[in-house]
C-alpha positions in Angstrom: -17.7 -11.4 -29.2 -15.8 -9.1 -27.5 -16.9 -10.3 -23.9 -15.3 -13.8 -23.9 -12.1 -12.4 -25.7 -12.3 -10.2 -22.5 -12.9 -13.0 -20.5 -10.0 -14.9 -21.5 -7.7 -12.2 -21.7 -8.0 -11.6 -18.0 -7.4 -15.6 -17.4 -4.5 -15.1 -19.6 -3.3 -12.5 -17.5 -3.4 -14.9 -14.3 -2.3 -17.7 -16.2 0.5 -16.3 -17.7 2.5 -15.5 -14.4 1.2 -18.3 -12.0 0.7 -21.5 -14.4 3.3 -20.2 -17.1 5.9 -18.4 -15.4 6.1 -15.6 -18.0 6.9 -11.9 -16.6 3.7 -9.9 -15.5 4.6 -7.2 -17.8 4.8 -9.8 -20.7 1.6 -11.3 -19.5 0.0 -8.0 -19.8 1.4 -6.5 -23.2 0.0 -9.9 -24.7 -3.2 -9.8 -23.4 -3.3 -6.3 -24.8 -2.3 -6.8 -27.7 -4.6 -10.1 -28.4 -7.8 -8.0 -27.3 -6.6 -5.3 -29.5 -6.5 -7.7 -32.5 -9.8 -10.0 -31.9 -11.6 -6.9 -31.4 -10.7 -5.5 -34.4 -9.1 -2.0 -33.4 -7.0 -0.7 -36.2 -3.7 -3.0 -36.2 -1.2 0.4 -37.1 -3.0 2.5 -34.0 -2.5 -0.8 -31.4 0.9 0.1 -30.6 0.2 3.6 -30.0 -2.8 3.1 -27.9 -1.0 0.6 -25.5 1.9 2.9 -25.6 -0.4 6.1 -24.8 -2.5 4.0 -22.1 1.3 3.2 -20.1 2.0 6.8 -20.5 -1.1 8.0 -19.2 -1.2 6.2 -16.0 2.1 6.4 -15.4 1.6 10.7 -15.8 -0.9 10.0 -13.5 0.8 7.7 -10.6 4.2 7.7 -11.6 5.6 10.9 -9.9 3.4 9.6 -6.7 4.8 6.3 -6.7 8.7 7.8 -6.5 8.3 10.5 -3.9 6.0 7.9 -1.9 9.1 5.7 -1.6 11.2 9.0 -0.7 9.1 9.4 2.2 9.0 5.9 3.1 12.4 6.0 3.3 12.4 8.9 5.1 10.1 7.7 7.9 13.2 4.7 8.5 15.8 6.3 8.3 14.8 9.1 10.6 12.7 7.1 13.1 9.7 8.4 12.1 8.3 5.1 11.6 9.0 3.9 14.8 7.9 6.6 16.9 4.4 6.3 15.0 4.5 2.8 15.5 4.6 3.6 18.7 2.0 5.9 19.3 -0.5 3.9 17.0 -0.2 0.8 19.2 -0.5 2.6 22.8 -3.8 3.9 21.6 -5.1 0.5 20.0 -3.2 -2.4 22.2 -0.3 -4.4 20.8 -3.1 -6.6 21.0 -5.3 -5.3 17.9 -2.3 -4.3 15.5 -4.1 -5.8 12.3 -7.6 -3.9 13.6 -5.5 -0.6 14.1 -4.1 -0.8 10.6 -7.1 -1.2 9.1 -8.9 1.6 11.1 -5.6 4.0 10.1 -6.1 2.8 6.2 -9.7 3.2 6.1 -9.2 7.2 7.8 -6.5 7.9 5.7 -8.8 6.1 2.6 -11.2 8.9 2.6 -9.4 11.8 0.9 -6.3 9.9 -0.2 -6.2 7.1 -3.2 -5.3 4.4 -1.8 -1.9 3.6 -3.9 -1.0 6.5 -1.9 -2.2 6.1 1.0 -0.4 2.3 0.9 2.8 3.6 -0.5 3.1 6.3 2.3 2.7 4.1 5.3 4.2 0.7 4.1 7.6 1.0 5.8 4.9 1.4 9.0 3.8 -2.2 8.5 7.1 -4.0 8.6 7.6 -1.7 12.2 4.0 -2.8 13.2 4.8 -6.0 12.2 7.9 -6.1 13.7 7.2 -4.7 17.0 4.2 -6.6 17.8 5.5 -10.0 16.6 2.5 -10.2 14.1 3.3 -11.5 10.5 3.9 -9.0 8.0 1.3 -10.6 5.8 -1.2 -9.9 8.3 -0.6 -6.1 8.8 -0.2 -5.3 5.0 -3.4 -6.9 4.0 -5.1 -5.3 7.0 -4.0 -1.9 6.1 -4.7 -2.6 2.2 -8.3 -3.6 3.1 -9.3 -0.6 5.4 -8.0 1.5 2.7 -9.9 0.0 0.1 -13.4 0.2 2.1 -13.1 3.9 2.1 -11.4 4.9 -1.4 -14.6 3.0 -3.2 -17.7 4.3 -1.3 -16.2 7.4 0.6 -16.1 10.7 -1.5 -14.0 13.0 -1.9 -11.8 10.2 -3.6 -13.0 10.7 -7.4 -14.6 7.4 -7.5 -17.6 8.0 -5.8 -17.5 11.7 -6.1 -17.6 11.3 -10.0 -20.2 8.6 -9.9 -22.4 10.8 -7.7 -21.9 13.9 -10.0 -22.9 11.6 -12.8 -26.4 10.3 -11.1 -27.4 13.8 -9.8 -25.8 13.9 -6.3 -23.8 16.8 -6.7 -26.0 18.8 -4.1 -25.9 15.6 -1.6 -22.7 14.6 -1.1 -22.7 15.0 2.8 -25.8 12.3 2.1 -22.9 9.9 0.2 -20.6 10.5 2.6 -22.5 9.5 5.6 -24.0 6.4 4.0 -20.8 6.0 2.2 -19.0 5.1 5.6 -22.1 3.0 7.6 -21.6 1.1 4.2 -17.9 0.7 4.7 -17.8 -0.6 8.1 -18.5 -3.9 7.3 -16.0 -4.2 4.8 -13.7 -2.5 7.3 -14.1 -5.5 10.1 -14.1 -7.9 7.4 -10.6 -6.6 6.1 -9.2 -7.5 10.0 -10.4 -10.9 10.2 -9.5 -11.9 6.8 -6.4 -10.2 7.5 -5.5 -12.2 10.4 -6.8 -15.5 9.3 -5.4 -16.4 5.7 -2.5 -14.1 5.9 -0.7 -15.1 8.6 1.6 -17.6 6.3 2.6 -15.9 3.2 5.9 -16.3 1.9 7.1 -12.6 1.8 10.4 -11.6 -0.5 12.6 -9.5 1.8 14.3 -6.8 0.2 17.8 -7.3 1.0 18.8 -3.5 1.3 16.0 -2.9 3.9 17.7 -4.1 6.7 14.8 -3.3 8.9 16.0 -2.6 12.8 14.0 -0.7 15.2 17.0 0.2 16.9 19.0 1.7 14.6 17.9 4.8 15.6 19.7 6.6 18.6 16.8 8.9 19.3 13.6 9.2 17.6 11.7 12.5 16.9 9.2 14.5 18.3 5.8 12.7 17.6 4.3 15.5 15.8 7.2 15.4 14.1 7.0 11.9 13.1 3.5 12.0 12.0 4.2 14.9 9.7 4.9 13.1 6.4 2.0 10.7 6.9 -0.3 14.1 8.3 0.7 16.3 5.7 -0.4 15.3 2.4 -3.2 14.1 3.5 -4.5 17.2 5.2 -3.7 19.4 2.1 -5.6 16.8 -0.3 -8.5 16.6 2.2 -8.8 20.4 2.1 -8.4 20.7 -1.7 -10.9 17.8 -1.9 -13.7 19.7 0.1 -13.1 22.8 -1.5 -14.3 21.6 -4.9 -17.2 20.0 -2.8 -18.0 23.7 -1.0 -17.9 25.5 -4.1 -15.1 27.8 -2.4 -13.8 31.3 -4.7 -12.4 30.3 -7.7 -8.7 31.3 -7.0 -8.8 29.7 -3.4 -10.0 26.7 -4.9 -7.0 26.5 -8.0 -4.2 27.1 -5.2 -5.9 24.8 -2.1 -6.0 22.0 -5.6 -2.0 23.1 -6.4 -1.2 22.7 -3.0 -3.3 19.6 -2.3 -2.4 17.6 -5.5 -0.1 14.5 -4.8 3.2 15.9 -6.3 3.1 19.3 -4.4 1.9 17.6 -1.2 4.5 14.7 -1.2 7.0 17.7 -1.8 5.7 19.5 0.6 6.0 16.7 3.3 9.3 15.8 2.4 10.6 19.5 2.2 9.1 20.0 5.9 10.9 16.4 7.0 14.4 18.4 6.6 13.5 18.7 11.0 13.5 15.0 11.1 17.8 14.8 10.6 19.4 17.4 13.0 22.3 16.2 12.4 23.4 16.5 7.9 19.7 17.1 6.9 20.7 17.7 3.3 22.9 14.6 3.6 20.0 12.4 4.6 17.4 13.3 2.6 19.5 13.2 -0.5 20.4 9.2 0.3 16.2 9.2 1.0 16.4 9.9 -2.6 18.7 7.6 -4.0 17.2 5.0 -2.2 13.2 5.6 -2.3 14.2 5.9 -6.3 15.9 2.3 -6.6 13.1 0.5 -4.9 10.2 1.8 -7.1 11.3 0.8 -10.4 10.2 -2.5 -11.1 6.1 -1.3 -9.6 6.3 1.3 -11.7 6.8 -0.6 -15.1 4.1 -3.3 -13.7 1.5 0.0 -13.1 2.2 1.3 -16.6 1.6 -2.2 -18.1 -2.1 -2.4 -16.3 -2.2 1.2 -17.8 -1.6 -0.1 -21.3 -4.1 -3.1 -20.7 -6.9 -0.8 -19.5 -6.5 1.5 -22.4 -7.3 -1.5 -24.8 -10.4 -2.5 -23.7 -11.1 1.5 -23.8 -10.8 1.6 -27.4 -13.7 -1.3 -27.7 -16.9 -1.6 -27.9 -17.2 -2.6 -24.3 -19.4 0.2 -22.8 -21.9 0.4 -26.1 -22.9 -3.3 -25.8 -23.2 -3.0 -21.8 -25.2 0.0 -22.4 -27.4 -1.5 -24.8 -28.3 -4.5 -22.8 -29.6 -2.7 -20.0 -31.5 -0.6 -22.1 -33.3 -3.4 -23.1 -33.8 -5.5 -20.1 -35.1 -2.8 -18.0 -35.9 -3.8 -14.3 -36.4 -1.8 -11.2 -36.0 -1.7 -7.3 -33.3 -4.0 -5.8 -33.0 -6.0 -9.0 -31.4 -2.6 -10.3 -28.8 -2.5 -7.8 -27.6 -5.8 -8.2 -27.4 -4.9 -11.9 -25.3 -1.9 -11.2 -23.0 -3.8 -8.7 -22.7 -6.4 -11.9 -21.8 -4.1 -14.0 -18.7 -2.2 -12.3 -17.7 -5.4 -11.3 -17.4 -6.5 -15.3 -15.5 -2.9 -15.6 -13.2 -3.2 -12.8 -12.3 -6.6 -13.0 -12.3 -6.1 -17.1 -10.0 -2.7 -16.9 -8.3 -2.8 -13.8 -9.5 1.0 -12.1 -11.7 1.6 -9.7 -12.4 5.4 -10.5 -12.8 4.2 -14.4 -15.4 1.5 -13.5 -17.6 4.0 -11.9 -17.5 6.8 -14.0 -18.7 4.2 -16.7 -21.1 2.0 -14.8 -22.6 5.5 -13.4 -22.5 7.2 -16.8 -24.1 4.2 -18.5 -26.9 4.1 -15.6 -28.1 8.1 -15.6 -30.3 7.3 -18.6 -32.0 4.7 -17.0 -32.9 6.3 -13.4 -36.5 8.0 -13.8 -37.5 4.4 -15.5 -36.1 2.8 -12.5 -38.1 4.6 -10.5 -34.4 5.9 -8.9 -35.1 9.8 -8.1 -35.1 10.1 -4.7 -31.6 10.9 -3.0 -31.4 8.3 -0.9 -32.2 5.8 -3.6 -29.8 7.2 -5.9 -27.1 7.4 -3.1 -27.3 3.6 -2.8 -27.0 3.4 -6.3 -23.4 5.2 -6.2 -23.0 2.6 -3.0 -23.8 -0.3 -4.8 -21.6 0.8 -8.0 -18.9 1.4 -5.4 -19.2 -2.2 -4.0 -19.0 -3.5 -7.7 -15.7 -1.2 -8.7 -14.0 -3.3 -5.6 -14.7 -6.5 -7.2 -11.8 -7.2 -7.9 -8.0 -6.2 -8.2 -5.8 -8.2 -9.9 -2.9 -7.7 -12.3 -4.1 -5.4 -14.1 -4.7 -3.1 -11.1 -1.6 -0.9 -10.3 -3.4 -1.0 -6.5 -2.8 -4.9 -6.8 0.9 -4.0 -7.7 1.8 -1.6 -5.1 0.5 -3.9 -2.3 2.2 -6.9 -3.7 4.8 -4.9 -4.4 5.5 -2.9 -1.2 4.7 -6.2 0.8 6.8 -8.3 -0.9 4.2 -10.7 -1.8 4.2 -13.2 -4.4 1.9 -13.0 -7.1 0.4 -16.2 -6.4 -0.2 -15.2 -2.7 -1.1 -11.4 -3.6 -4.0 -13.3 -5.7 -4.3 -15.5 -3.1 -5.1 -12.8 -0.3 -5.3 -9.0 -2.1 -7.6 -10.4 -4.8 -9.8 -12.4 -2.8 -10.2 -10.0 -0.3 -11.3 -7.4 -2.8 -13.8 -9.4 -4.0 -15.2 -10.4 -0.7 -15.3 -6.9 0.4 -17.5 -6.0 -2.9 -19.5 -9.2 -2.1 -20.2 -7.7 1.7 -20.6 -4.1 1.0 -23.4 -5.2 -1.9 -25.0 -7.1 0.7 -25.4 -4.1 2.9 -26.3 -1.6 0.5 -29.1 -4.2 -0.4 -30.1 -4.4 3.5 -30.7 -0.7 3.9 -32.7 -0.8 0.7 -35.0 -2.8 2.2 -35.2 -1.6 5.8 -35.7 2.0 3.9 -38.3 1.1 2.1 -40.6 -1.4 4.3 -41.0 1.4 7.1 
């Protein structure tokens, strides 16, 4: 029963905002609270749990979200932007500008989430965009789909690297790695031409108080200087991420994760961007503040509301009914990685997060691996590939990652389906289809 209330929740969802014209964060509290009460959770704990499941993700991105915009602010206001812009398409061609974004997202993919990674260098797409005459449309979704190939299949983002903990790979991550980014490459390409051909047109809402205007600055800064709020966090999260991988001394390890956790690094970079103003730093970066903070409000309540959605379907009996199928429909060889692709599909498309929909489809699927005939490491590493490819498919509104494209874009919702979503499911569809194609090269030779 609980699968087509699921079902029809998530249509709600669309529905509600595209067909009905309600609010997305109305959309999402009803569909929350009508799973709740069809599935039979305990009416005077609904509340709560929806309340706790905003609360949790918003613990989780919220802080992120805000100093995010700080920065972005703090790249236009300072030039920063600019002089990256700058930089980035010198090395590229003005001619590849959707290509280069996605390359950029898909580096910066690896150790950052991709919220992040988005949130950071979204005032660099409307300069990209800008500078090269290319539609914004085009840029964003380029840059959102090279970060999206990397954060599902590429550890040390928690996705993969908890799904490969989970099946056994704790001792071969350099092995999910490496396959990890021949898998991604596909989905990388296909994020630039999908980019450039249904997203040239999209009706983006420009934010009035973002007067965008390359020239406002007199002189820009340094490039090292420029590339430092970008660089920074992502370095220190890099190095805290590999540090849990290399098994470094404990009290390395808790100060290298301090330092390379979002907060403290977006702090970080923004403390060091004080060089960027020579002229009133303190000034500056205080009206960074004031201004990063008023454009992040309305993402945030939309990112708390997938939060409270997700936490629903947590509190079901979702993942006991999944598990029990498989258990008794056992199969083996490529079947089984269809399966598992199926599977964190249903999860993320069900829940909304990537990281949740492996961690379950993984933890579900450990059981079953010696019966699969999955114990070699290769094997298994296409396994965390192929549940990877699934947890893509796909983001919609109950995604905050659909949120803080659409939102940092300015897309519509209708078009951010029309695009993000489909993209996102396409990439899944493409990076299943590999995974399945080195299956069967592996094993015919």
């Amino acid at each position: 029963m609980i699968i087509p209330v699921v079902f029809l929740a998530i249509v709600f969802i669309i529905l509600s905002s595209t067909w009905f014209k309600l609010h997305p964060l109305l959309g999402l509290l009803l569909a929350a609270l009508g799973v709740g009460i069809f599935a039979g959770l305990p009416i005077d704990k609904l509340t709560d749990t929806i309340g706790k499941g905003f609360g949790e993700l918003m613990s989780k991105i919220g802080l992120m979200v805000i100093l995010g915009c700080v920065i972005g602010a703090i790249l236009d206001k300072s030039g920063a932007a600019i002089k990256v812009a700058d930089i980035i398409l010198k090395l590229f061609g003005e001619k590849y500008p959707a290509l280069a974004m996605s390359v950029i997202g898909a580096i910066v993919g690896i150790p950052v989430f991709c919220d992040s990674g988005f949130i950071i260098l979204a005032k660099l797409n409307k300069i990209v965009a800008k500078k090269t005459n290319r539609p914004l449309g085009t840029i964003a979704i380029a840059l959102s789909g090279g970060l999206f190939a990397t954060h599902t299949l590429v550890p040390p983002t928690p996705g993969p690297l908890s799904a490969a903990g989970n099946l056994n790979l704790s001792h071969h991550v350099g092995l999910v790695i490496l396959i990890g980014l021949v898998v991604s490459v596909p989905s990388l390409f296909l994020s630039t031409w999908f980019a450039k051909n249904y997203a040239r047109n999209l009706n983006i809402i420009e934010d009035k108080e973002d007067n965008l205007n390359v020239a406002h600055v007199s002189k820009l800064p340094a490039g090292w200087k420029a590339f430092m709020p970008i660089i920074l966090p992502i370095i220190l999260i890099t190095v805290a991420s590999f540090g849990k991988i290399l098994h470094l001394d404990e009290s390395l390890t808790k100060w290298l994760n301090f330092l390379g956790s979002p907060l403290v690094s977006f702090l970080i970079a923004i403390f060091f961007s004080f060089s960027l103003f020579p002229e009133k730093p303190f000034e500056k970066i205080f009206a960074c503040f004031k201004s990063g903070i008023e454009h992040c409000g309305t993402t945030l309540v939309l990112v708390g509301a997938g939060g409270a959605f997700g936490a629903v379907l947590k509190e079901t009996p979702l993942k006991d009914i999944v598990s029990d199928w498989l258990m008794a429909n056992q199969t083996s060889g490529i079947v089984f990685l269809l399966i598992a692709f199926l599977v964190a599909a249903f999860f993320k498309t069900a829940q909304g997060s990537t990281t949740t929909a492996m961690v379950l489809t993984s933890g579900i699927l450990a059981p079953l691996l010696v019966a699969m005939g999955f114990t070699e490491p290769f094997d298994l590493t296409l396994l965390v590939m192929a549940i990877g490819s699934g947890a893509m498919t796909v983001s919609h509104s109950n995604d905050a990652w659909f949120w803080v494209v659409s939102q940092f874009t300015g897309l519509t919702q209708a078009d951010a389906y029309k695009t993000h979503t489909i993209l996102t499911g396409l990439q899944g569809v493409v990076s299943i289809i590999t995974v399945c194609v080195i299956y069967l090269l592996y094993h015919a030779f």
